[in-house]
C-alpha positions as CSV (number, residue, x, y, z in Angstrom):
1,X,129.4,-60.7,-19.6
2,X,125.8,-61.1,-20.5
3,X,124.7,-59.7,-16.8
4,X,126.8,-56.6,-17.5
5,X,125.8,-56.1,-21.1
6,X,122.5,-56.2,-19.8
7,X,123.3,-53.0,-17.5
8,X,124.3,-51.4,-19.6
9,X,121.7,-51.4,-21.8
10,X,119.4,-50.8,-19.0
11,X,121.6,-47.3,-17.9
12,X,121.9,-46.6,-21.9
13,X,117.7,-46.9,-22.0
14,X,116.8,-45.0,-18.8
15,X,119.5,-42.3,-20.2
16,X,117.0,-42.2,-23.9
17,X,114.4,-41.9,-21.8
18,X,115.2,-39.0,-19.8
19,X,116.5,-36.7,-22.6
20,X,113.4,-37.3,-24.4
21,X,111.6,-36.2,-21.9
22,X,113.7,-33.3,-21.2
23,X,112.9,-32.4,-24.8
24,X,109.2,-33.1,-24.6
25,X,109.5,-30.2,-21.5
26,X,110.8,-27.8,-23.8
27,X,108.5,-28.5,-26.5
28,X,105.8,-27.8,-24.1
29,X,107.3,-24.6,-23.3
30,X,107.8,-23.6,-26.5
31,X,104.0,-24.1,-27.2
32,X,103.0,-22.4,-24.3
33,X,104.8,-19.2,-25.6
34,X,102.8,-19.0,-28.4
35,X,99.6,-19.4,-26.7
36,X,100.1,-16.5,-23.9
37,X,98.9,-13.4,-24.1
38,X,101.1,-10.6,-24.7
39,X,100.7,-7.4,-23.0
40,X,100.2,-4.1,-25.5
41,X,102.3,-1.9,-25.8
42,X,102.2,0.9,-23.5
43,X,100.1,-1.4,-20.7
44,X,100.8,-1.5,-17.2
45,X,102.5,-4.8,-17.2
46,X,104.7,-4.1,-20.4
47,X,105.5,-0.6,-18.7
48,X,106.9,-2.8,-15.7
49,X,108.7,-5.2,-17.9
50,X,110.7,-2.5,-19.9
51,X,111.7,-0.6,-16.6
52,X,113.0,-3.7,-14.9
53,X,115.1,-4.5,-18.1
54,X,116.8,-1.0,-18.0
55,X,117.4,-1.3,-14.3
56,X,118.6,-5.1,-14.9
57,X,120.8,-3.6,-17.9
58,X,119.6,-6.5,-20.5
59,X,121.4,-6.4,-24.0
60,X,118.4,-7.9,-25.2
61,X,114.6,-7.2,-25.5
62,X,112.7,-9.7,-23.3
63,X,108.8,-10.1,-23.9
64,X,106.1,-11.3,-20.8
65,X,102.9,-13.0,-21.6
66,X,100.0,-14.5,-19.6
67,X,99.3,-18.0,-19.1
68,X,97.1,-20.2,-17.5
69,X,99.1,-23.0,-18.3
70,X,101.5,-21.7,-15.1
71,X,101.1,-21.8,-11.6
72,X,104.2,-19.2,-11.0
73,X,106.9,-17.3,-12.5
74,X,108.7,-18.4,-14.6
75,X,111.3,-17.5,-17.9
76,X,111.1,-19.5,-20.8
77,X,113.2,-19.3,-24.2
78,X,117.0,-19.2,-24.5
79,X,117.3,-17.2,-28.1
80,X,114.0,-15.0,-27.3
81,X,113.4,-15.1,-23.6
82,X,109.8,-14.8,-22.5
83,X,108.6,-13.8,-18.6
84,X,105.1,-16.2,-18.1
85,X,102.9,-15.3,-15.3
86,X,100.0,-16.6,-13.9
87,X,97.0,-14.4,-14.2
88,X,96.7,-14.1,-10.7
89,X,99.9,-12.2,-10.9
90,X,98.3,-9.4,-12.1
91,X,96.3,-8.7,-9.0
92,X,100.1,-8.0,-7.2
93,X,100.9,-4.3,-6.5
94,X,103.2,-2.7,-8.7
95,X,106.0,-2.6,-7.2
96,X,105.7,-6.2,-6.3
97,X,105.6,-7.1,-9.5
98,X,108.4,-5.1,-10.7
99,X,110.2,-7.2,-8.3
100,X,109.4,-10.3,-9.6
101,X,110.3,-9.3,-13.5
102,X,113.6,-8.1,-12.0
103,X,114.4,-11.6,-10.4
104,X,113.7,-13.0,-13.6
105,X,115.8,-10.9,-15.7
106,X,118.9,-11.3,-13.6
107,X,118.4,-15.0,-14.5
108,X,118.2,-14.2,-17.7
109,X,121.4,-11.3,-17.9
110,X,123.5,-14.4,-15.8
111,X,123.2,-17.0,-18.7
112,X,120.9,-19.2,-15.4
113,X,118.9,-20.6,-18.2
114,X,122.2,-22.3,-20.2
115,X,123.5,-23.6,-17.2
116,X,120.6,-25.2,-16.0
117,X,119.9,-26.9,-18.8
118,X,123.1,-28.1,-19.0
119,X,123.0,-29.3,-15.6
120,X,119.3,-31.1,-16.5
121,X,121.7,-32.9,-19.3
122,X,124.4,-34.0,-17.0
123,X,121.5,-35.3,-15.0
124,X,120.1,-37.7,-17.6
125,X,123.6,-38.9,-18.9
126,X,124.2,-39.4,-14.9
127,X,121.1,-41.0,-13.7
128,X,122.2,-43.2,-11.3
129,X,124.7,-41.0,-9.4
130,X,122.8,-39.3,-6.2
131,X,124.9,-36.8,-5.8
132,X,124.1,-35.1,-9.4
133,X,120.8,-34.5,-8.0
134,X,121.8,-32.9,-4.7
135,X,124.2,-30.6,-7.1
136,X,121.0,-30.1,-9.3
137,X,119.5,-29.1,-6.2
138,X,122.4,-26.9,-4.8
139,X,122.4,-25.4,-7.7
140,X,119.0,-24.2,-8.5
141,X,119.1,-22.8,-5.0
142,X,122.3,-20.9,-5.0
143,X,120.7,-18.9,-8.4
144,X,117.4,-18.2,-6.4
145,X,119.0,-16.4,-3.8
146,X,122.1,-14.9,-5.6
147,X,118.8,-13.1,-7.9
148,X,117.0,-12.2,-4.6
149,X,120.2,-10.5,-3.5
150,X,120.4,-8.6,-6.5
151,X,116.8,-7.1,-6.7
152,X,117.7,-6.6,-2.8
153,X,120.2,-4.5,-3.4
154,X,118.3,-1.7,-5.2
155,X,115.5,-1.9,-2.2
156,X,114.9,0.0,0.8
157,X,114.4,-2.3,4.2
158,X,110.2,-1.7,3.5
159,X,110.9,-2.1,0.0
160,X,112.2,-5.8,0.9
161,X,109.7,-7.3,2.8
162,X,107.6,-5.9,0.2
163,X,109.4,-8.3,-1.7
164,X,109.3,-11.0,0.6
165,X,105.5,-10.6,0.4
166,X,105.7,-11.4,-3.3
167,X,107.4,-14.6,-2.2
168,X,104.8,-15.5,-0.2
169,X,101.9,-14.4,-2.8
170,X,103.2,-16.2,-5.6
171,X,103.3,-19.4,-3.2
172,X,99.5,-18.8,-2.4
173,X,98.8,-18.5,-6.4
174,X,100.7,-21.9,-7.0
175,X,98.8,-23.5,-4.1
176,X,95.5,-22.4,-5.6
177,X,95.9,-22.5,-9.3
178,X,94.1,-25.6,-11.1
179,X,95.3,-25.3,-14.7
180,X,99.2,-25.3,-14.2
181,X,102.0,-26.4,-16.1
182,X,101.8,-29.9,-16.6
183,X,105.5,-30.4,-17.7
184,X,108.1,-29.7,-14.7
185,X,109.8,-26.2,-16.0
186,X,114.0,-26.2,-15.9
187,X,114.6,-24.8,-12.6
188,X,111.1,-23.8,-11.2
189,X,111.5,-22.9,-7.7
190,X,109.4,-26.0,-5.2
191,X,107.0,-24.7,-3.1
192,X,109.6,-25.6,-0.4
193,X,112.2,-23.6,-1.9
194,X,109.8,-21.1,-2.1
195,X,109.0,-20.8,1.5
196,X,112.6,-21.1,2.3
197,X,113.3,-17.9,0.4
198,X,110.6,-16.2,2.3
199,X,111.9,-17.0,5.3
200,X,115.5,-16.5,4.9
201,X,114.8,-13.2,3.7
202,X,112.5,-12.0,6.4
203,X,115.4,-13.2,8.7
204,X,117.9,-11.5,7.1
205,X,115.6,-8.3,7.2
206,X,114.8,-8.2,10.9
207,X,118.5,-9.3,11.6
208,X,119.5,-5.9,9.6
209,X,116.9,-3.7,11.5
210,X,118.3,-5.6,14.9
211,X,121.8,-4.6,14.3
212,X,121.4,-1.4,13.2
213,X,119.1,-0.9,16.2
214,X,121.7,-2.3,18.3
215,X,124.2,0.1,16.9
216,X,121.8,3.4,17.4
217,X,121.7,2.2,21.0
218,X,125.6,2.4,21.6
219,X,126.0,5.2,19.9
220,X,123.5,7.0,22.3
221,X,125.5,5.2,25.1
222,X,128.6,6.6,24.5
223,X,126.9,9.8,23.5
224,X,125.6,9.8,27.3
């Protein structure tokens, strides 16, 4: 009795410890919101957040700030939802960045924000269960790509490994920014994940130019 009661207090203590730290992350975030810099109004960057939100369809307004408290992209806030980026960002093309705000805002027009935290909850009440973390995991990564798929929808074949470039770009910024977050964010993509995304959608591009190659040439066969 005394050996279980023990265990339990043990699961019951590692359990407090993890939602506090949950809530210390998004304390952190919240203070990191108000010490970004906004855009003004009428800017380049606040031009390319309000156009992605129209082509998103957002019910909501949805700010973006500068922060050098990031290393990468990242949406904060589940009332007043705010778009961080690193100031490197700002050196991306255009339409690279309008790629990136759009990813974010389909996370944010899907709800991904409430359903990852509520996933980071079941993972502190279930601490000890592996498989929680390889659904955490599953998870995360299923949203990633469902949002690349989105903004991938609305892009040309160029226009996509455009895109892809991004991927690739905001990797390089994370690898070389020194003042990043220093509280992990809910659901910020690992460099891993990052690079998988790159690649998968680079794959995905050249298998689409393949095929439709592929069908050109039968058509020209049969033509003959």
């Amino acid at each position: 009795y005394e050996v279980l009661r023990s265990l339990v207090g043990s699961e019951m203590c590692i359990r407090d410890r993890m939602l506090c730290r949950l809530a210390v992350t998004l304390y952190r975030q919240h203070r990191i919101v108000q010490l970004c810099q906004l855009p003004q109004e009428g800017s380049r960057l606040h031009q390319l957040c309000c156009q992605a939100a129209r082509e998103a369809q957002c019910s909501k307004p949805v700010s973006v700030g500068i922060s050098c408290r990031v290393s990468t992209v990242m949406m904060v806030g589940f009332t007043k939802p705010v778009i961080l980026l690193p100031p490197q960002s700002m050196q991306l093309p255009a339409s690279q960045l309008h790629c990136i705000l759009l990813h974010e805002l389909y996370h944010y027009r899907s709800r991904d924000l409430w359903l990852k935290l509520g996933i980071r909850i079941f993972c502190c009440l279930l601490w000890w269960n592996p498989l929680v973390y390889l659904f955490k995991s599953s998870v995360d990564q299923i949203l990633e790509l469902r949002c690349d798929k989105h903004v991938c929808s609305r892009l040309s074949k160029m226009e996509q490994l455009q895109y892809s470039s991004a991927l690739l770009e905001i990797l390089k910024i994370g690898k070389t920014s020194s003042r990043s977050l220093a509280a992990k964010y809910l659901g910020i993509p690992s460099k891993s994940r990052l690079r998988q995304r790159f690649r998968l959608r680079v794959k995905r591009l050249f298998r689409d130019i393949r095929v439709r190659r592929g069908m050109i040439g039968s058509k020209r066969i049969r033509h003959n």
